[in-house]
N, C-alpha and C positions, 0 to 999 in steps of 0.2 A: 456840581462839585461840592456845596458846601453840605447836602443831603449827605455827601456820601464822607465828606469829615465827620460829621455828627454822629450818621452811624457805628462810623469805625471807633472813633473815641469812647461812643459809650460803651463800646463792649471791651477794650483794654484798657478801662479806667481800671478793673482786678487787679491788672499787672503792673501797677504805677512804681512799684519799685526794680520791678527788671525791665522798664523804661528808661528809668533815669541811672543805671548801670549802663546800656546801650548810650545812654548820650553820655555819657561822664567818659567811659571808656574808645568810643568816637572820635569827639574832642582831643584827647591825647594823643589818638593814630594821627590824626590831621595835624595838630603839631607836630610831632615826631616827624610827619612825610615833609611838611615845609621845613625844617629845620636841617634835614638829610644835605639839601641841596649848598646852606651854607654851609656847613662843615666841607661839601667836598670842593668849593670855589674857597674857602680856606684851604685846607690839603694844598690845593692848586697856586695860590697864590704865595703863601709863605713856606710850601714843604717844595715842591716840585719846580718851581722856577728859580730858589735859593738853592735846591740839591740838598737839603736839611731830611738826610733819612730820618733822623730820629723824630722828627716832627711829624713826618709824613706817619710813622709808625704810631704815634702816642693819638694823633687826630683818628689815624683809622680805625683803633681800637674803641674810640667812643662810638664811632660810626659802625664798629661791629657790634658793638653793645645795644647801641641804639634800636638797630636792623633787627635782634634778636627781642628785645622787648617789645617793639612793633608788634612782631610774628603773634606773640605770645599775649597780646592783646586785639588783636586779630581776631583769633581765634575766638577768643571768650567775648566778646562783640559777637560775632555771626551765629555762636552756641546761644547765647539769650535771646537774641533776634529772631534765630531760629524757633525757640522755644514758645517765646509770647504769639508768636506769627501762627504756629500748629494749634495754640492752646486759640486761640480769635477764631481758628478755621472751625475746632471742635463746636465749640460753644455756639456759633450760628447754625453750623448744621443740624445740632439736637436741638437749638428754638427754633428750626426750620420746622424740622421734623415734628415737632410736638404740635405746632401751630397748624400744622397742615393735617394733623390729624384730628382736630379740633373745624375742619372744615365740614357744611355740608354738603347736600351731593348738588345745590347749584351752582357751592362756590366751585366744586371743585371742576364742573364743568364748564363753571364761566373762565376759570385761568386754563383751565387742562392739563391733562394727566402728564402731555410730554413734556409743558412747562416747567411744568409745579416739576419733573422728573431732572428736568435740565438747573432749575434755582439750586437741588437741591445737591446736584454732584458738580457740574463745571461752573456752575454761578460763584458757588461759595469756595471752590477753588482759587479762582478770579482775584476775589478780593482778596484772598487769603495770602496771595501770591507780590498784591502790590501793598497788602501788609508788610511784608517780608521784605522786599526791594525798597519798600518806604524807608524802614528801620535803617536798612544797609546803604541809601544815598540818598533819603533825603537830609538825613542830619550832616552827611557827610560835603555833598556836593555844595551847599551854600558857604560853608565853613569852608571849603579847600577853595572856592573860588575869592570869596573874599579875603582871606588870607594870601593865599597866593598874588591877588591884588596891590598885598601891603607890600611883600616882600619885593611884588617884582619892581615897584617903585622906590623902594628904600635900595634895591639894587642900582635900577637907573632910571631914573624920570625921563633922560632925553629918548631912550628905547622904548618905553613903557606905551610910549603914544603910538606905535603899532598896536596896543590892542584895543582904540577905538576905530580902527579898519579893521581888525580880525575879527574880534566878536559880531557888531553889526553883519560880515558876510554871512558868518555863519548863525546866525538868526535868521536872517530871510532864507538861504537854503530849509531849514530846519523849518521855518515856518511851513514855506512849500508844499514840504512831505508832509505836515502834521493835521496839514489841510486834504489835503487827499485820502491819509490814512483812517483820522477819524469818524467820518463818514461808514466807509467801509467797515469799520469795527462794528458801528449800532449795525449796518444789515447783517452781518455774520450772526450778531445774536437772533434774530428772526429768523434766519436758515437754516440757524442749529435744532432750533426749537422746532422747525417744517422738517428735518431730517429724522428729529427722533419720534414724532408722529407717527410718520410714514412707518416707521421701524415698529414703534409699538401696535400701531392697529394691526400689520401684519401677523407681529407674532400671537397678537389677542384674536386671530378670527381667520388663522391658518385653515382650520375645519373646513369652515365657510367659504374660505377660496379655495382650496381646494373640491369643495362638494361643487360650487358652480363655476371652477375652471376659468379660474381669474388670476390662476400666480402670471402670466405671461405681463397681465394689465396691472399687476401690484410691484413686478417687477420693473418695468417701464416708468411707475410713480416713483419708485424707491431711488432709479436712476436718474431720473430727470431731477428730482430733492439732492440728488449727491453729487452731479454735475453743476449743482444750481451754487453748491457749497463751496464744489472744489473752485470753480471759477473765481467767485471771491477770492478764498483763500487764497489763489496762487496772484491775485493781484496785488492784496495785502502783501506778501510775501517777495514781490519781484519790489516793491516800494521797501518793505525792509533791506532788500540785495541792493538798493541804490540808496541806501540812506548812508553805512558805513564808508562805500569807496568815497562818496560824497564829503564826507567827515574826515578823509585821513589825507584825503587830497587838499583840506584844509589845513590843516593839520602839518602836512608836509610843505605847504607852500609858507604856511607861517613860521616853520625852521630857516627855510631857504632865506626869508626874510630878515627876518632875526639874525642870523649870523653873518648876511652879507652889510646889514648897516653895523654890528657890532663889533665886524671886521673893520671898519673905516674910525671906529670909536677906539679900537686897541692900538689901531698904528697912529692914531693919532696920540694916542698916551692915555684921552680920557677915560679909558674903561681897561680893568683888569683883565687878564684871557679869564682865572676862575670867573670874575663875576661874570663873566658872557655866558660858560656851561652854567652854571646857578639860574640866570634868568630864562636861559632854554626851560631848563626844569622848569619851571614856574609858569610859564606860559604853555605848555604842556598841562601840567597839571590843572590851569585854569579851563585848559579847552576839555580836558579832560573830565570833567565836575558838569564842564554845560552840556557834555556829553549824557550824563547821567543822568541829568537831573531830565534831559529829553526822554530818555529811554521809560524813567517814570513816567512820565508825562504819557505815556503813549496806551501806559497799563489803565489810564484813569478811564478813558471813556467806556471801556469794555466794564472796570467795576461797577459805573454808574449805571450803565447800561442793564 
């Protein structure tokens, strides 16, 4: 993990300034998204249960305003993210490139030609990929979840303690799958690498099997390497199909939660109905953050790798 901080960092230290636009412009979305929720438990609490249209009208106006400068910083977040993430992909590729031409013919036999062929198109995609995702939720998920932490306590402390049973569950689920998964990620990279082997000796010595009548036995290699791949894959993949229902059946059961204690907090007087929709949002958005910052998590081993 920390190899693969170090590399990453030193190759977008260029970009230190359309870094610190992504985090500045970040920071405001994540404001902006926790701030959304009390204007609309205000809306709720002083416009709609007083019958005060004009109030309801004058709050929602900010909250359309709001909603629109969100968008529009949105936007220009994922356009620099975007940008510095292509420019990190380029730049490895070409010191790929140059470095591996500067090999000689032992190194390049000691790594191999489908290796050195794989670092140099899906490897450096790889990382390139949890550049981009880094940019887009790492700075995002910690900030929404700690935030959203304050809020939903400054909402209601007696509620808030639901989310030392909710998070803990959904940690060990999440551990679970991430223990199963990772694994799986390092063998896919050594499949890939036996798949494109297979690929290249064929297409480099087509002649040759053909002259001594060997496509039946290069084809038998080529499928038994892509079976060997799919199988993986499709396990990886059936762990991804069980990670989301996993997640939203959390997710759903922490609404059901939330509103049936919140319900006994309204008719009791202690809690506002707005603030109950506010702290939904916010426990939402919290689960939502741990959600992301899992989904990163899951890109790391395949960059290390």
């Amino acid at each position: 993990m920390g190899a693969v901080v170090t590399f990453i960092s030193g190759y977008l230290r260029p970009y230190r300034m359309a870094l610190v636009i992504v985090v500045v412009l970040t920071t405001m979305q994540v404001i902006a998204n926790l701030y959304l929720p009390f204007l609309n438990a205000d809306i709720i609490n002083n416009g709609v249960v007083t019958g005060d249209v004009g109030y309801i009208v004058r709050v929602g106006a900010i909250m359309l305003g709001l909603s629109l400068g969100l968008a529009v910083i949105s936007v220009i977040a994922v356009y620099y993210s975007a940008r510095t993430a292509m420019a990190f992909g380029r730049d490895v590729r070409g010191n790929l490139f140059r470095s591996v031409e500067r090999f000689s013919l032992r190194e390049v036999n000691q790594f191999g030609a489908p290796s050195l062929i794989t670092r140099t198109t899906n490897d450096v995609q790889q990382v390139q990929m949890l550049v981009l995702m880094g940019l887009t939720m790492m700075i995002a998920a910690p900030l929404t979840m700690i935030g959203g932490v304050i809020m939903a306590l400054r909402t209601d402390v007696e509620l808030s303690a639901l989310l030392l049973v909710i998070i803990p569950v959904m940690g060990v689920v999440i551990a679970i799958l991430m223990s199963k998964m990772v694994p799986l990620f390092r063998v896919m990279q050594v499949k890939i690498d036996r798949i494109n082997g297979v690929l290249r000796e064929n297409l480099a010595g087509i002649r040759v099997i053909r002259a001594f009548v060997r496509t039946d036995h290069e084809q038998e290699r080529f499928a038994d390497a892509n079976e060997d791949l799919t199988d993986t894959a499709l396990r990886v993949t059936r762990l991804f199909a069980l990670t989301m229902p996993s997640l939203m059946l959390i997710f759903n059961l922490s609404s059901v939660a939330i509103i049936w204690f919140g319900g006994h907090l309204v008719d009791d007087g202690n809690m506002q109905i707005g603030d109950l929709t506010a702290f939904l949002s916010y426990m939402m958005q919290i689960l939502f953050s741990v959600m992301m910052a899992v989904m990163l998590m899951v890109m790391v081993p395949r960059a290390a790798a």
